[in-house]
C-alpha positions as CSV (number, residue, x, y, z in Angstrom):
1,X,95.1,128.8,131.8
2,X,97.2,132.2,131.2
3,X,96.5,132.2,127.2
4,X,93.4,131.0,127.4
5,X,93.9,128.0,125.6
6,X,92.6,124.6,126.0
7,X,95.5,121.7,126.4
8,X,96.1,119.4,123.6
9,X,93.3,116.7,124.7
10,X,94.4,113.0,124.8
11,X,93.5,109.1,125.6
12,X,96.2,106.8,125.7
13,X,95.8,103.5,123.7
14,X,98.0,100.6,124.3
15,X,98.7,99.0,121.0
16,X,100.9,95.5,120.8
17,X,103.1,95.4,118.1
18,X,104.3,91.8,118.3
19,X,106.0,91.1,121.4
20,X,106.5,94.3,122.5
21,X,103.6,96.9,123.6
22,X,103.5,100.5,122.2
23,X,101.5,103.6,123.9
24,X,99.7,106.1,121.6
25,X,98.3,109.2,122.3
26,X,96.5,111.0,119.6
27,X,96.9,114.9,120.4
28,X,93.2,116.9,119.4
29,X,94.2,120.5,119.6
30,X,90.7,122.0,119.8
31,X,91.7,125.7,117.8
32,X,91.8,124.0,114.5
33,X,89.9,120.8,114.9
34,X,86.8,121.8,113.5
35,X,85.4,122.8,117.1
36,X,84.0,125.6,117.7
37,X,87.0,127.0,120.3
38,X,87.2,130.8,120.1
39,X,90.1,130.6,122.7
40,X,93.3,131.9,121.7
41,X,95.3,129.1,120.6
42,X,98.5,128.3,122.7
43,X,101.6,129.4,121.9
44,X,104.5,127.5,120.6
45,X,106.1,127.3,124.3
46,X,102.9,127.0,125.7
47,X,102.0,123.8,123.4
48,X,105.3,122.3,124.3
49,X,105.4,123.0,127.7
50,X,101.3,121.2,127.7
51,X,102.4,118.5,125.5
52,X,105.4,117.8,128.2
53,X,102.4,117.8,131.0
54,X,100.8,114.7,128.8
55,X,104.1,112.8,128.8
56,X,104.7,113.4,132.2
57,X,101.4,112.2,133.4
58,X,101.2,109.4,131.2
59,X,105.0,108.6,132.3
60,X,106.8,109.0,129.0
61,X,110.3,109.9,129.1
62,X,110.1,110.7,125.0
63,X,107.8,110.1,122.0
64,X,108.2,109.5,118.6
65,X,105.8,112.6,117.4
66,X,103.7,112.2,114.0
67,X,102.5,115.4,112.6
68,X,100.4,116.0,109.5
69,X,100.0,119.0,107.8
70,X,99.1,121.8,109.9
71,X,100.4,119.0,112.8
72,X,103.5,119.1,111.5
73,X,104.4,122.9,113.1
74,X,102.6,121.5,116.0
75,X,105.3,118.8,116.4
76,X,107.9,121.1,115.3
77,X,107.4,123.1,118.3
78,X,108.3,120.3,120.9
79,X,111.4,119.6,119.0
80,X,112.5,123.3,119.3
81,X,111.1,123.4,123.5
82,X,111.0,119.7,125.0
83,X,113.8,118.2,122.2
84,X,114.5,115.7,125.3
85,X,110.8,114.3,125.1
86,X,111.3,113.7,120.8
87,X,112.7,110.8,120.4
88,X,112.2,110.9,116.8
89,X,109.3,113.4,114.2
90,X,107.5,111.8,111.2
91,X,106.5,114.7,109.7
92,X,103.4,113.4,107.0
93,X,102.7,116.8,104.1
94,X,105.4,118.7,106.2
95,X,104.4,122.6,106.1
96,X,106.8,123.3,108.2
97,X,109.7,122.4,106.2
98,X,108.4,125.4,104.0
99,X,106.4,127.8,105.9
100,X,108.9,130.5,104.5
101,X,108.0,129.9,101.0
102,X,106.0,131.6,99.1
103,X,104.3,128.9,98.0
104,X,102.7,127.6,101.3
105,X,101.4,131.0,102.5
106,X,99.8,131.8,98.9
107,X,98.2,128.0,99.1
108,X,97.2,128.6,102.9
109,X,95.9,131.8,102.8
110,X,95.4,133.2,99.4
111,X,94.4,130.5,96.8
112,X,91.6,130.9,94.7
113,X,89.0,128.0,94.7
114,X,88.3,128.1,90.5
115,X,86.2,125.1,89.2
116,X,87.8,121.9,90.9
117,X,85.6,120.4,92.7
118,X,88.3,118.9,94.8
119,X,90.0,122.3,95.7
120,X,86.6,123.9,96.6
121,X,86.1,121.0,99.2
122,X,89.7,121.6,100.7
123,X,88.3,125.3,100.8
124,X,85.5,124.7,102.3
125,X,86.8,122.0,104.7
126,X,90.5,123.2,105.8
127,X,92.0,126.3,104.9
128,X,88.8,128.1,105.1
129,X,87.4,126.3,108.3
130,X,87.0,129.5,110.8
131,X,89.1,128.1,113.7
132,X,91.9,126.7,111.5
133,X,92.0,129.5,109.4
134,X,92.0,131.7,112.8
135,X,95.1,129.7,113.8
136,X,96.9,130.1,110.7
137,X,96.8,133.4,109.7
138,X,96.7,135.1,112.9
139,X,98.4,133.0,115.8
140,X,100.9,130.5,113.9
141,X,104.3,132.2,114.3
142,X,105.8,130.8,111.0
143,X,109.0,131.0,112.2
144,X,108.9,129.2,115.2
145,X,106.4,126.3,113.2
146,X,109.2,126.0,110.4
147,X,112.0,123.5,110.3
148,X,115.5,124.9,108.8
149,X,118.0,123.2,107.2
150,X,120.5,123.9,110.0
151,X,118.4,122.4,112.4
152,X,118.4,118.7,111.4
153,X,120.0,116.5,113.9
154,X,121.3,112.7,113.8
155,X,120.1,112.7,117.2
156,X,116.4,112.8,116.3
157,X,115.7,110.9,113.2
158,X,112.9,113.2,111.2
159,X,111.0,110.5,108.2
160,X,109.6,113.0,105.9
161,X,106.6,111.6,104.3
162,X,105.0,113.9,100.8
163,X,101.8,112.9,99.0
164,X,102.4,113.1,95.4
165,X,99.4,115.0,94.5
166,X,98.8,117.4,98.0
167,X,97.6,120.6,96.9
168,X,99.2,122.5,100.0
169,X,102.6,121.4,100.1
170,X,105.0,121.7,96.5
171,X,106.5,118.4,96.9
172,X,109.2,118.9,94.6
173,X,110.3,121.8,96.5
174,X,109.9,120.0,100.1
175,X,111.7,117.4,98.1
176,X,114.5,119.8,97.6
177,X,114.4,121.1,101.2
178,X,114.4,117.6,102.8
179,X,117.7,116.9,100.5
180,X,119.2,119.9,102.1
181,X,118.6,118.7,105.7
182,X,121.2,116.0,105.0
């Protein structure tokens, strides 16, 4: 592989949604999966250009991509390099709707773990995890993993899905950004 990286891993499952029969295929993307993977991480392009291998191989024409979190810049990318593979993003604790905040970067990178119990787990557990925190702050190119407000489309319905109480993502501001993509 020319970056080093490992492709998104994947087993199709075949679920039946009343009559009619649904493929899934549940991307593991080894860099920040809690694996230890010290292999560059694939680029945006790269990651598209992979994830298009999967469809095609599988026999896909497009895919209704569902990103969480850190995900969500992952499916962000094959909207920006294989948009004729997305039939649709639901994007679940969207970072990339504000990976140019402040907000993000300083809850990513930066904030303090204090005396919660439950923000010293997510410490421990996902922004301070060595291979997702290798991702993140020296591999993700924000910009690319970021959705702008100029970029929404009628073409690809995006559901935008917040948790009220996620300690990442400032839902009222994604709120905000969401109303803007209208």
């Amino acid at each position: 592989d020319e970056e080093g990286s490992t492709p998104p891993s994947s087993s199709p499952e075949t679920l039946v949604a009343g009559e009619e029969e649904r493929v899934v295929i549940a991307l593991q993307i080894s860099q920040f999966a809690q694996h230890i993977d010290p292999r560059k991480p694939a680029s945006a392009a790269r990651f598209a250009s992979q994830l298009d291998a999967v469809l095609k191989k599988h026999r896909i024409d497009s895919a209704v991509l569902v990103g969480h979190s850190l995900g969500t810049a992952y499916a962000n990318y094959a909207r920006h390099y294989i948009p004729h593979r997305v039939a649709a993003l639901a994007l679940l604790d969207p970072v990339c709707c504000m990976m140019h905040h402040a907000d993000i970067s300083d809850a990513f990178v930066y904030k303090r773990v204090g005396g919660k119990l439950d923000v010293a787990v997510e410490e421990y557990y996902v922004r301070r995890e060595l291979f997702t925190s290798n991702v993140i702050m020296r591999h993700m190119k924000w910009h690319e993993a970021s959705i702008w407000p100029g970029e929404a489309d009628a073409a690809m319905p995006t559901l935008f899905v917040l948790s009220e109480e996620d300690k990442i993502v400032p839902v009222t501001k994604v709120q905000g950004c969401v109303r803007s993509l209208r």
